[in-house]
C-alpha positions as CSV (number, residue, x, y, z in Angstrom):
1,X,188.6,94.2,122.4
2,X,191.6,92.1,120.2
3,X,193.1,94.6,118.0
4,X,194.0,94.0,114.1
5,X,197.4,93.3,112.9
6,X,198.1,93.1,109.2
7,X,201.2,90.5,107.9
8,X,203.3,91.8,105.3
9,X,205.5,89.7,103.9
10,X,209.2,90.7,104.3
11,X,209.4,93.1,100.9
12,X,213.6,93.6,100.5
13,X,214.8,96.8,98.8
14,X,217.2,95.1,96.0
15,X,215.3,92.3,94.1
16,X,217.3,90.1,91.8
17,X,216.9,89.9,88.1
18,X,213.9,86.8,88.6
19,X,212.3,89.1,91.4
20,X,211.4,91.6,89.2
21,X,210.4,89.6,86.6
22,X,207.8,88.1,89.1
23,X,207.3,91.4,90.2
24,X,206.6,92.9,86.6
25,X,204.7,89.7,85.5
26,X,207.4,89.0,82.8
27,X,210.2,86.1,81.9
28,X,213.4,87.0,83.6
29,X,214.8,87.2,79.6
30,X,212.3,90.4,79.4
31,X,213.7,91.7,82.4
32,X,217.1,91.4,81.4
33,X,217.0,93.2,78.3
34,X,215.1,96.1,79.5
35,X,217.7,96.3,82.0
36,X,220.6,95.6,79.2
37,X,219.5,98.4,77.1
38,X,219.0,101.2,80.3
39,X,215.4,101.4,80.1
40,X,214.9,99.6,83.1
41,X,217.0,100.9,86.0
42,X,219.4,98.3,87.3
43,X,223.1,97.6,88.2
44,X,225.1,94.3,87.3
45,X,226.9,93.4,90.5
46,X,229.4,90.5,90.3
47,X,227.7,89.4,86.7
48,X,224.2,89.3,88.5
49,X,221.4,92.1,88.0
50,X,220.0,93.8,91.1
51,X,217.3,96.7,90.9
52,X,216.9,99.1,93.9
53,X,212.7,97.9,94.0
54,X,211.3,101.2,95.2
55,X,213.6,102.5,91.0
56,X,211.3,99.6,89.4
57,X,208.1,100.3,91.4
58,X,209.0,104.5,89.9
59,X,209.6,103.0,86.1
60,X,206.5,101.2,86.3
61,X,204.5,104.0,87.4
62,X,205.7,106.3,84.6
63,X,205.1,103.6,81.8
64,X,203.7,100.2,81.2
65,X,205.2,96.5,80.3
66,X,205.1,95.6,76.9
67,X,201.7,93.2,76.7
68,X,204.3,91.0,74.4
69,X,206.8,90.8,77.5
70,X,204.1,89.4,79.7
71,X,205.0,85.9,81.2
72,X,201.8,83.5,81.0
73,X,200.3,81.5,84.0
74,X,203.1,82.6,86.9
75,X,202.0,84.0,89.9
76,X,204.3,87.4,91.1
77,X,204.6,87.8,94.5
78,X,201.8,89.7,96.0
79,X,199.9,89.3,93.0
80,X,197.0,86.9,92.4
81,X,197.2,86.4,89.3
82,X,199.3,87.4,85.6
83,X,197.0,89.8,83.3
């Protein structure tokens, strides 16, 4: 019997200002101003965003992306496809 092994792709736990945009499905410029105005938890390190993923995984389970915000024809990581 061969047993089953499932790949996950190496998932770190601070994501950079363009990871969450892929990660949200939005342009980095959504990302930023979410995260400019404290609605989105993140912390500028060195001039550079970084968001702890497993804060922006909690904000997105207790609301939703503005549908206006929502990049158009890029593909998130671990995500098939934008709505």
């Amino acid at each position: 019997m061969i047993g089953r092994h499932a790949f996950r792709p190496f998932e770190p736990d601070v994501l950079t200002l363009e990871e969450v945009a892929e990660l949200l499905c939005v342009e980095p410029d959504a990302v930023a101003q979410l995260a400019s105005s404290g609605e989105l938890p993140g912390r500028r390190i060195g001039g550079a965003w970084r968001f702890a993923r497993v804060a922006v995984l909690d904000w997105l389970a207790r609301g939703s992306v503005p549908r206006t915000q929502r990049c158009r024809g890029v593909r998130p990581l671990g995500f098939s496809a934008c709505p």
